[in-house]
MARSE-943461 format. One line per 10 residues: number of its first residue (from 1); their letters; for each residue x, y, z of N, C-alpha, C. Coordinates in steps of 0.1 Angstrom, whole numbers, plus 5000, padded with zeros to 4 digits. Each point is the difference from the previous one (the first is absolute). Layout:
! MARSE-943461
NUM	A	X/Y/Z/X/Y/Z/X/Y/Z | ...
***
This chain:
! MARSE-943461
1	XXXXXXXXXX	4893/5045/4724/5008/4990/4996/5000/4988/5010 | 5000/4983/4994/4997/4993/5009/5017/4995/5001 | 5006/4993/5012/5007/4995/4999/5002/4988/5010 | 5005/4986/4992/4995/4986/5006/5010/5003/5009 | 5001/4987/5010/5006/4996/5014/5009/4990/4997 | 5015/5005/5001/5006/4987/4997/4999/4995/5016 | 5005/4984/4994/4999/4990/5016/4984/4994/5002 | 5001/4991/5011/4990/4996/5001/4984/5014/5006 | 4994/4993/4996/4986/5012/5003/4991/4996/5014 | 4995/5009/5008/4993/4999/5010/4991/4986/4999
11	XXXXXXXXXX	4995/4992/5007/4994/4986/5003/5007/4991/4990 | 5006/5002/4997/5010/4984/4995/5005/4992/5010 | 5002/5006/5014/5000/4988/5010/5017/5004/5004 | 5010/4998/4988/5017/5003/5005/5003/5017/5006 | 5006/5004/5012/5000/5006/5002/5009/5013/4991 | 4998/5012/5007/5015/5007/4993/5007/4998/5009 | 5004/5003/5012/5010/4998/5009/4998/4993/5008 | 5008/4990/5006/5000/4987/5006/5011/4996/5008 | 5008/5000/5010/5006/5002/5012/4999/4986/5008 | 5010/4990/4996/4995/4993/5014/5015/4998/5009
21	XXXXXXXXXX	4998/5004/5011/5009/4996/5004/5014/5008/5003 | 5004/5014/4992/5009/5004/4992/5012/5007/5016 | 5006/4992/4991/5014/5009/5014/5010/5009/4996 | 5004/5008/5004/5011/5011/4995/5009/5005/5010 | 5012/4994/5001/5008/5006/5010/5012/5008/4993 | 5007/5006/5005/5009/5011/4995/5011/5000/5012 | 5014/4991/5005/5006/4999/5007/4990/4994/5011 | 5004/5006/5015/4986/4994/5012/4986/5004/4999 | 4999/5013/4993/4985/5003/4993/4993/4992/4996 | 4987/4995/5005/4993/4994/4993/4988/5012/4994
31	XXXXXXXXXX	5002/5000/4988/4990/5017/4991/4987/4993/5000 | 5001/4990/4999/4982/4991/4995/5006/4985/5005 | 4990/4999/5010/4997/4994/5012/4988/4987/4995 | 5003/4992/4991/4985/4992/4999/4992/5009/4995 | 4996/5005/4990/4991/5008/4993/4992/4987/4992 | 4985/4999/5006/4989/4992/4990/4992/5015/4995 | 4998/4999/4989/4989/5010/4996/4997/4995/4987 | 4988/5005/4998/4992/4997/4985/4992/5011/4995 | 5002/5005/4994/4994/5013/4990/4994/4995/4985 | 4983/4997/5001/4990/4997/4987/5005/5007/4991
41	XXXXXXXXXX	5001/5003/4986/4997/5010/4986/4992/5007/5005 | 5003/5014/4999/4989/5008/4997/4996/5009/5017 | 5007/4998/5007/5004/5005/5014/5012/5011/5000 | 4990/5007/5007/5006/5016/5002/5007/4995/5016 | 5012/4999/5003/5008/4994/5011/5012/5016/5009 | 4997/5004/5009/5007/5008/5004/5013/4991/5013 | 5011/4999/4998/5016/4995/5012/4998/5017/5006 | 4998/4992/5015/5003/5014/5009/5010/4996/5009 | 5010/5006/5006/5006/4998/5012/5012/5006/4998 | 5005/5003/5014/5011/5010/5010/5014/4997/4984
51	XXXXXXXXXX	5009/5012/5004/5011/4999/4996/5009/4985/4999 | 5004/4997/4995/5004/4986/5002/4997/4987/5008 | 4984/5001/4991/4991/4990/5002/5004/4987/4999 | 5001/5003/4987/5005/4989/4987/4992/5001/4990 | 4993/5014/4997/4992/5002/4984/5008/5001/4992 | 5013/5004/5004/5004/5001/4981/5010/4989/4998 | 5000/4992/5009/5006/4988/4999/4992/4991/4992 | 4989/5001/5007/4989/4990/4993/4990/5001/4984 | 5007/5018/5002/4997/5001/4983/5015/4998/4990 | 5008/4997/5008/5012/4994/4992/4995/4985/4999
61	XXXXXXXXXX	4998/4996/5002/4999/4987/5004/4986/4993/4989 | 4990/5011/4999/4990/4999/4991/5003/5000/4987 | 5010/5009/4998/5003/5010/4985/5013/4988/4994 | 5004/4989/5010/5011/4995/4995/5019/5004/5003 | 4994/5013/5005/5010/5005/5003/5014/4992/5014 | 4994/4997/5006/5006/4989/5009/4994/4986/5000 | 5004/4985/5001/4993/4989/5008/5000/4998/5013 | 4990/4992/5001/4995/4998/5014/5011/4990/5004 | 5010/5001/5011/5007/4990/5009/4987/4983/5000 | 4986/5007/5002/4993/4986/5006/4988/5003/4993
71	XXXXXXXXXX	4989/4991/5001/4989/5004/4991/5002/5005/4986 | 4987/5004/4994/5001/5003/4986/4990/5013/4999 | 5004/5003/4985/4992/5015/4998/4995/4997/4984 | 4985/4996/5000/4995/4999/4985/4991/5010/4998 | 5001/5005/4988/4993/5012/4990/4992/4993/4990 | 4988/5000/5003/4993/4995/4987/5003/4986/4997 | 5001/4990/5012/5004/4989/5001/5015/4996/4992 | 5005/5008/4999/5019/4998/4994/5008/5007/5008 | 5010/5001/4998/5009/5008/5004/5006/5015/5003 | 5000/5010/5013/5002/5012/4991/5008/5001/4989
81	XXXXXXXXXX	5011/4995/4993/5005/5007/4992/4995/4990/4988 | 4988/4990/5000/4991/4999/4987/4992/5010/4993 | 4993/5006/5018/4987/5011/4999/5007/5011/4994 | 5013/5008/5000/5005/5010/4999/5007/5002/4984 | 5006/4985/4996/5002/4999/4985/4988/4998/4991 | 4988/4996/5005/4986/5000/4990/4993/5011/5004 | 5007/5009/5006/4994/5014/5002/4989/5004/5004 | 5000/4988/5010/4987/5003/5009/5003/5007/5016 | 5010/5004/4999/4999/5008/5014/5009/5013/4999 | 4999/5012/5004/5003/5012/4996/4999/5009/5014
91	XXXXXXXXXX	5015/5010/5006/5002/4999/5011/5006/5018/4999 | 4993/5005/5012/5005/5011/4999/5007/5007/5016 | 5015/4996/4997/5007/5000/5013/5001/5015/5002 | 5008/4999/5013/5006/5014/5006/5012/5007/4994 | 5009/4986/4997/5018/5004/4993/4993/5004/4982 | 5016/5002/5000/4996/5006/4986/5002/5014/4996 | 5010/4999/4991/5005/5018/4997/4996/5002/4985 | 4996/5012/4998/4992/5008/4989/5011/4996/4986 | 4992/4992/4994/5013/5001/4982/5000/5013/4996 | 5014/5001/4999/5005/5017/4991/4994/5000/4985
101	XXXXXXXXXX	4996/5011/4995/5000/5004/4988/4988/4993/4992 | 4989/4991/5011/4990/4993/4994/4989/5004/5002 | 4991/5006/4992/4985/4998/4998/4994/4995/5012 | 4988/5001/5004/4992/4991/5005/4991/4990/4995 | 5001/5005/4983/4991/4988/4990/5010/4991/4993 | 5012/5003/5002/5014/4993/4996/4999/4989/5011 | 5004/5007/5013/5001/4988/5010/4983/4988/5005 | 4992/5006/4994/4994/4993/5001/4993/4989/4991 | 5007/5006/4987/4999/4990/4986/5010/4992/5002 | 5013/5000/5005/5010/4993/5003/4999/4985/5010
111	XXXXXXXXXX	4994/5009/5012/4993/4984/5008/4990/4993/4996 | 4990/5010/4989/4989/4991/4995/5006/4987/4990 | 5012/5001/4991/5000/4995/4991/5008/4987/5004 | 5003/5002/5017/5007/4983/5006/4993/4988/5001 | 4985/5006/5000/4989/4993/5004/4992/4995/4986 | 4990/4986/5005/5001/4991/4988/4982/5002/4993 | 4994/5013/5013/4989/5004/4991/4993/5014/5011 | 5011/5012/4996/5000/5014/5012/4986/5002/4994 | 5001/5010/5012/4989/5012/4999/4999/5013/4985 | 4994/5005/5000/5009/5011/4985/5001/5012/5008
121	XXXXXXXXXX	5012/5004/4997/5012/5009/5009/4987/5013/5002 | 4992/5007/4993/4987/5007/5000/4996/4998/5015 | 4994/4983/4998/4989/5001/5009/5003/5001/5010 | 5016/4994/5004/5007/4997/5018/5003/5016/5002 | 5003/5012/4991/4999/5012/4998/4989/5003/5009 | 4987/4997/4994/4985/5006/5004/4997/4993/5016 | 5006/4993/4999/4993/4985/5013/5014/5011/5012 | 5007/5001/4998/5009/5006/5010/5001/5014/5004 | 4989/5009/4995/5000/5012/4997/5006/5010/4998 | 5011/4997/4989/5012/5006/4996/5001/5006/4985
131	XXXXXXXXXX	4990/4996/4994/4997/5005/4985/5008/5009/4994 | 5003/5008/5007/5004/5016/4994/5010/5002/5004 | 5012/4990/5008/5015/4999/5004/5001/4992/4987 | 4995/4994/4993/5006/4986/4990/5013/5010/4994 | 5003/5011/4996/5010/5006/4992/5008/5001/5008 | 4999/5007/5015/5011/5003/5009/5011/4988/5005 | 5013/5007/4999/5011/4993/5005/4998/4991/5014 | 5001/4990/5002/4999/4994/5011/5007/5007/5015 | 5013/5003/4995/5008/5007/5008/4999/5016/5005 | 4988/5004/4993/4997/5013/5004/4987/4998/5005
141	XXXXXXXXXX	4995/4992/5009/4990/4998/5002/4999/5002/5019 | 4990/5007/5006/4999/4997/5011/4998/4995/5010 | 5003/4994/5007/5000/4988/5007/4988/4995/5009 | 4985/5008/4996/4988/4992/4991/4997/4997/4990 | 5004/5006/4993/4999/4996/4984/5008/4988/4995 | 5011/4997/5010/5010/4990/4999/4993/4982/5005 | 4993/5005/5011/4993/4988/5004/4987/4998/4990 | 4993/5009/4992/4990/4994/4995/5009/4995/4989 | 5005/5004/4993/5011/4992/4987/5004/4989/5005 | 5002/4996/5015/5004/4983/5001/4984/4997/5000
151	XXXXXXXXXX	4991/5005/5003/4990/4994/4999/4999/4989/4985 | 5001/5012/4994/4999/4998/4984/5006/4990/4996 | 5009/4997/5004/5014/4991/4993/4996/4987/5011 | 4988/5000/5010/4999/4988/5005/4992/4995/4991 | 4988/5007/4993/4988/4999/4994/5003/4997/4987 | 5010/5000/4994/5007/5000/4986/4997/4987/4996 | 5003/4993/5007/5002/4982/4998/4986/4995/4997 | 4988/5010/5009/4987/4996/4997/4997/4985/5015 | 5007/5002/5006/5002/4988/5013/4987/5001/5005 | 4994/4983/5003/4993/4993/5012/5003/5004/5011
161	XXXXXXXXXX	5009/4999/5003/5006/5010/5014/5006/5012/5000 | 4999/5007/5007/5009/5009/5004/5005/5006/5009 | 5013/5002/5008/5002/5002/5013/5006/5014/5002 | 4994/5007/5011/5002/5007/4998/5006/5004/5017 | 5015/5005/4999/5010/5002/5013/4992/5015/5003 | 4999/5005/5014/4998/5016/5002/4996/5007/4986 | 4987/4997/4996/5000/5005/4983/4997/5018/5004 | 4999/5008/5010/4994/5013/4997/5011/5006/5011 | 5012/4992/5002/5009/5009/5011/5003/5012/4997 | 5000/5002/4988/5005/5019/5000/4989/5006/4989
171	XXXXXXXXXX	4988/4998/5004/4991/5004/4995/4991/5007/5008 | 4996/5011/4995/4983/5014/5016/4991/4995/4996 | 4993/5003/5007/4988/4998/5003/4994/4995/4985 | 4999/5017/4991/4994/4989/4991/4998/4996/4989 | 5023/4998/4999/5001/4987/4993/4994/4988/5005 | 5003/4997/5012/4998/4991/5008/4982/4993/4993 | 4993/5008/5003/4985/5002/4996/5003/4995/4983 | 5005/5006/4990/5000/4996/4989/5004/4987/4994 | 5013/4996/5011/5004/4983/4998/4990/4990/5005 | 4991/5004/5009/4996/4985/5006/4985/5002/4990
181	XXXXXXXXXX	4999/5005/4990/4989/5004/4993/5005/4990/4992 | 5015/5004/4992/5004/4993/4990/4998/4986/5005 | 5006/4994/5013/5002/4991/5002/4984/4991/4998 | 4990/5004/5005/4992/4999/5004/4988/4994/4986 | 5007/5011/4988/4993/4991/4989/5009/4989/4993 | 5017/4998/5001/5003/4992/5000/4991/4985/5005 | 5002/5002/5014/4995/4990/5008/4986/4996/4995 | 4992/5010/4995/4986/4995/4994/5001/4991/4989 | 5013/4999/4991/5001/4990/4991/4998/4991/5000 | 5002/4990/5011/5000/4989/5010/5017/4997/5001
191	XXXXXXXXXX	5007/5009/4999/5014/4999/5007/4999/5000/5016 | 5015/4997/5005/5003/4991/5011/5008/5014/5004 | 4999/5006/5013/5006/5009/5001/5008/4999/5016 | 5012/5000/5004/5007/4996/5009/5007/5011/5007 | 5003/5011/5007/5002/5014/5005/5005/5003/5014 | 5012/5001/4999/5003/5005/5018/4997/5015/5002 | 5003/5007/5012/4993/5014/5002/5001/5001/5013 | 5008/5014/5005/4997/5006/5012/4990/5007/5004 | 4992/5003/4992/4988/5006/5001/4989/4989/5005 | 4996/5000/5008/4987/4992/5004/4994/5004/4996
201	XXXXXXXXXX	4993/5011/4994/4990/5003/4997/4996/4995/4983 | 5015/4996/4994/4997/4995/4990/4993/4987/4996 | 5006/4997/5012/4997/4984/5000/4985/4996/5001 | 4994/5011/5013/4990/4997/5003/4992/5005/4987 | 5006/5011/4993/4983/5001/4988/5006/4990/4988 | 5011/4995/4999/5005/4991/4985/4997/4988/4996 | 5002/4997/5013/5002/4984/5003/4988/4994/5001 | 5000/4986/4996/4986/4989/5000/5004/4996/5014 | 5015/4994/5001/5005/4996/5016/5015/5002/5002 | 5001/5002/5013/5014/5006/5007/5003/4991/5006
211	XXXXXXXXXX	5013/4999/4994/5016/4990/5007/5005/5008/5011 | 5001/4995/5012/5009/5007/5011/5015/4992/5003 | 5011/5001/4994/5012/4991/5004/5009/5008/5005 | 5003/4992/5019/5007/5001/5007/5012/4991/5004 | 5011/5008/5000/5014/4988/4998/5000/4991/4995 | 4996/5001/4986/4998/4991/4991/4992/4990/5000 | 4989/5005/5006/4990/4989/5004/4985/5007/4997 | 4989/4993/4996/4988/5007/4993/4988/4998/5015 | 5002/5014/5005/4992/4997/5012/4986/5004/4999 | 4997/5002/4985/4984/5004/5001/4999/5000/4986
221	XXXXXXXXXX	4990/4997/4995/4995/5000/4986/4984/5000/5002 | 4993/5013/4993/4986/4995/5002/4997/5012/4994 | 4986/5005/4997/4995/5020/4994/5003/5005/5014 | 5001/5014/4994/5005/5012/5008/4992/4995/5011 | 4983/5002/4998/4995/4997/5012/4995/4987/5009 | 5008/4994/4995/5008/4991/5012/5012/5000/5005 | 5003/5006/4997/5016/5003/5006/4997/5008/5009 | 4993/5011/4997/4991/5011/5009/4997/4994/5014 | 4990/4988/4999/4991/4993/5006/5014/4994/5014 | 5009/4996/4987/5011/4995/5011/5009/5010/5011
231	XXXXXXXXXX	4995/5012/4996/5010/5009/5011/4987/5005/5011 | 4988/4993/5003/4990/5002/5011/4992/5011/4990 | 4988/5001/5011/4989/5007/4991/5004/5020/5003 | 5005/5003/5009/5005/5019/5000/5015/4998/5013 | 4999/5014/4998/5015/5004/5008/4989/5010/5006 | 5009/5000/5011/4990/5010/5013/5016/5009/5002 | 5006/5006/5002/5009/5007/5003/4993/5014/5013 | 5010/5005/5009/5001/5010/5006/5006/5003/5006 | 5005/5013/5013/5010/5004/5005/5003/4992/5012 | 5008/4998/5008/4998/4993/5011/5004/5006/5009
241	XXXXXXXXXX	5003/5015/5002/5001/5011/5007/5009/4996/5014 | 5014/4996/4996/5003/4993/5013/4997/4989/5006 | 4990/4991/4996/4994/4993/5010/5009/4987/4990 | 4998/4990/5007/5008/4984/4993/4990/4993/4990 | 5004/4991/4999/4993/4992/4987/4999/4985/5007 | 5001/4995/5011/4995/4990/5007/4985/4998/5000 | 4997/4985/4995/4991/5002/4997/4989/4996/4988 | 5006/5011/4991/4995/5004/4982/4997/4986/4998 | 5010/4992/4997/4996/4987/4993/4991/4991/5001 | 4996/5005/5018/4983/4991/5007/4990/5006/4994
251	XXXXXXXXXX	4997/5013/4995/4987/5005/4997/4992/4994/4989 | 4988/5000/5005/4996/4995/4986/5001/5001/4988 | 5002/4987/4993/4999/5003/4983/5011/5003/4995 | 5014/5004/5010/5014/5000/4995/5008/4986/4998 | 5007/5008/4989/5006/4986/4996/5018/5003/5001 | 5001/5015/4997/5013/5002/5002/5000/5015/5003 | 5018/5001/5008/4995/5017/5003/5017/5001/4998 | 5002/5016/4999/5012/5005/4996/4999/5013/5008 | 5010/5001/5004/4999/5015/5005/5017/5006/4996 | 5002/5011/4992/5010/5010/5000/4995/5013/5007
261	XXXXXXXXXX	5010/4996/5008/5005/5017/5010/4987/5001/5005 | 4990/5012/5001/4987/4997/5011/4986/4994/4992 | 5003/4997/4985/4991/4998/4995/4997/4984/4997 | 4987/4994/5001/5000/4989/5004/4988/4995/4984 | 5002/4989/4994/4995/4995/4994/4992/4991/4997 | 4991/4994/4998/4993/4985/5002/4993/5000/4991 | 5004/4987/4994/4992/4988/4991/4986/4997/5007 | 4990/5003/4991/4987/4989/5011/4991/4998/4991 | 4995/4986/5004/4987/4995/4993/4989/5009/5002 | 4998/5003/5009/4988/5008/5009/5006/5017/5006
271	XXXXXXXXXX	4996/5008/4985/5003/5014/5007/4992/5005/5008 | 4987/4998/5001/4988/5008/5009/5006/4992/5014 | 5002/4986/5000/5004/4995/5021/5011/5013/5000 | 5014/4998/4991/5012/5003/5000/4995/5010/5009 | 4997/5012/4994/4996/5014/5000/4996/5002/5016 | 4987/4993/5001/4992/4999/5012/5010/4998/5012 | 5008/4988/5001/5013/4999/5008/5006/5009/5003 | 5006/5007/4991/5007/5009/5000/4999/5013/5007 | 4985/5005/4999/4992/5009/5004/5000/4999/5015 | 4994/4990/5003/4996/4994/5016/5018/5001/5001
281	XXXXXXXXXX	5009/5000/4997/5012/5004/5006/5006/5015/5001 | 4994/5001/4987/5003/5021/5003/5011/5001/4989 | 5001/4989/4989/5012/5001/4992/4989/4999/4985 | 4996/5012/4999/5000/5004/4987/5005/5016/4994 | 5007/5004/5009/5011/5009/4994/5005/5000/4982 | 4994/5006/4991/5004/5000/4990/5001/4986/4994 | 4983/4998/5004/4996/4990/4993/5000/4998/4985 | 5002/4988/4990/4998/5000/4989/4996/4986/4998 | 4987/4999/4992/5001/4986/4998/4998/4999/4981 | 5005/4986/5001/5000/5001/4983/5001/4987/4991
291	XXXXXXXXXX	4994/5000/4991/4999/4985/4996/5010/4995/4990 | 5003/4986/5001/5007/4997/4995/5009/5001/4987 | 5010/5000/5001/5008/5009/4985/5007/4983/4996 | 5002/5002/4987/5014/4993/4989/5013/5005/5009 | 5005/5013/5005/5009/4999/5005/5002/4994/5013 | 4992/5005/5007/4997/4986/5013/5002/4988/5000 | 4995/4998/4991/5001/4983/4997/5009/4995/4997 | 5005/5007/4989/5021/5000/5001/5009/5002/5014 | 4995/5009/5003/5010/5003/5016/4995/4989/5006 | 4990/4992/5003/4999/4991/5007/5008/4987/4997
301	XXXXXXXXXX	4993/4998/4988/5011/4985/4993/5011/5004/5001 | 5007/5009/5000/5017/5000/4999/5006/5011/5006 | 4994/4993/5015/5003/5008/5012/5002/4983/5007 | 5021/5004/5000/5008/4989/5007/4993/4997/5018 | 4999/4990/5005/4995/4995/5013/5005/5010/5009 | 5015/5004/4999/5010/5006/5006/4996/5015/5004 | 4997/5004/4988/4991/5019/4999/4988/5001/5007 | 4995/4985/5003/4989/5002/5004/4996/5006/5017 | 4990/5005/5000/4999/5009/5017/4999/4983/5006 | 5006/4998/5012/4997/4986/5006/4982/5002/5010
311	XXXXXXXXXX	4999/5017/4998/4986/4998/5006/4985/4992/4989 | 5011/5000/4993/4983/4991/4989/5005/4987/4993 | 4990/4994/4999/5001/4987/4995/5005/4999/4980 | 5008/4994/4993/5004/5004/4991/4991/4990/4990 | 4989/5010/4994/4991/5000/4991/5003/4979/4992 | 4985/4998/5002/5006/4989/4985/4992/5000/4986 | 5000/5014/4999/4991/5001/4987/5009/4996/4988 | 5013/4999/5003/5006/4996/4987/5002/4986/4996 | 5002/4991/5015/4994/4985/4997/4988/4999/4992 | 4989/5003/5009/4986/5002/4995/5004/5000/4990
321	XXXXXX	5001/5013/4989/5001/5002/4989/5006/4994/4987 | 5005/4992/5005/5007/4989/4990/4991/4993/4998 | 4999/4995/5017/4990/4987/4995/4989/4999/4993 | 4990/5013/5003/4990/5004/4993/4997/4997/4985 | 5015/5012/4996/4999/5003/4985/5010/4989/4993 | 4998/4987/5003/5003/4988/4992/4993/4989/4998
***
């Protein structure tokens, strides 16, 4: 079964998401800090960052749900709450309690029929891999089976976009595996797909490109492997057996070093000098070297100046990385 794309379509030039400027304060909080961002149709987009970053601020802020104090927030070159009444944008949050005594092909015929040209309550069924709950009571449902049904009820509308808050938080392994499948042929539609996640690992296999926002501010946007690129080329880690960390940050090819309790860390362009240094010092005790990760690259961008070891220089892959990927 084919089904068209409401909203604008991939190379028409107007973006889906469009950010200039956008401020969000909440008392002295500022939640979104100048947020510029631009997300094309047809972009698979992963929001990564710490506990009160400002990601779910800034997907309030997308969805309509709050306005921006400064700057603006356009969807499909209008307004969010144009994009959301022509039923082009479709959002599957975290809140949200189970309706009593309802079907899952009831509640999902129910949101389809708000919208001015849904999905057919079947196919968001098939597309969310929930087929065979359509009869079960919503409220007797398990709190995986709960999250793929908001799937469904985001998919109902048939949306250009869709956002998607922690979409697999109470989901194993492999549900987990079976949603980003769903997701995944969604996204081949040429839908716009927008997604926060504590899982780095999601990000790294979902995503076309990764948003990194820190106190409300977007300190990296670029693919996984550049973001990679931005936290140095490996980590050398090993024991330091007593001995101090004076030093570490001279060796070759380091760029930053960390040490908790005797164990000592380092960033480096150059693992073979790193290593070799190391050696000629007698500090390869529980040597490990290893190449660069998605989570690394997060610990580095949104690792405050303050946490930082004062024995290393504090990385500028996240400048870099802005600049780069614009």
């Amino acid at each position: 079964m084919t089904t068209t794309t409401s909203g604008a379509a991939p190379g028409t030039g107007v973006p889906a998401v469009d950010f200039a400027g956008a401020v969000k304060s909440f008392g002295a909080v500022r939640a979104v800090d100048g947020v510029d961002l631009r997300i094309s149709a047809g972009e698979t987009v992963a929001l990564l960052g710490r506990n009160g970053a400002g990601k779910s601020s800034t997907l309030s802020l997308l969805l309509g749900l709050n306005e921006p104090d400064a700057g603006s927030v356009r969807l499909f070159g209008g307004t969010p709450e144009e994009a959301v009444r022509a039923g082009r944008v479709g959002a599957m949050l975290q809140e949200g309690r189970a309706v009593p005594r309802v079907t899952v092909r009831e509640l999902v015929s129910f949101v389809a029929r708000r919208y001015p040209a849904p999905m057919p309550v079947a196919e968001a069924l098939e597309l969310a891999g929930i087929p065979e709950l359509a009869g079960r009571r919503v409220d007797r449902l398990s709190g995986g089976q709960t999250q793929r049904v908001r799937f469904a009820v985001a998919l109902a509308g048939n949306p250009a976009l869709i956002v998607l808050d922690e979409p697999t938080a109470a989901l194993d392994v492999e549900a987990r595996r079976v949603f980003w499948d769903s997701m995944r042929a969604y996204a081949r539609r040429g839908h716009t797909v927008l997604f926060s996640t504590h899982y780095l690992e999601e990000a790294d296999d979902n995503a076309d490109r990764i948003l990194v926002i820190h106190h409300g501010r977007i300190v990296a946007d670029g693919t996984s492997e550049e973001l990679k690129r931005s936290a140095g080329g490996s980590q050398v880690s090993f024991d330091l057996a007593g001995r101090g960390s004076e030093g570490l940050s001279r060796l070759p090819g380091v760029r930053e070093v960390e040490v908790r309790g005797d164990r000592a860390k380092l960033w480096t362009d150059d693992s073979d000098a790193t290593v070799i240094a190391l050696a000629e010092r007698g500090l390869i005790r529980g040597l490990e070297v290893t190449g660069a990760s998605l989570d690394s690259a997060f610990l580095t961008l949104t690792r405050d100046p303050a946490a930082k070891n004062p024995a290393g220089p504090a990385p500028a892959g996240a400048a870099a990385l802005v600049k780069e990927s614009h």
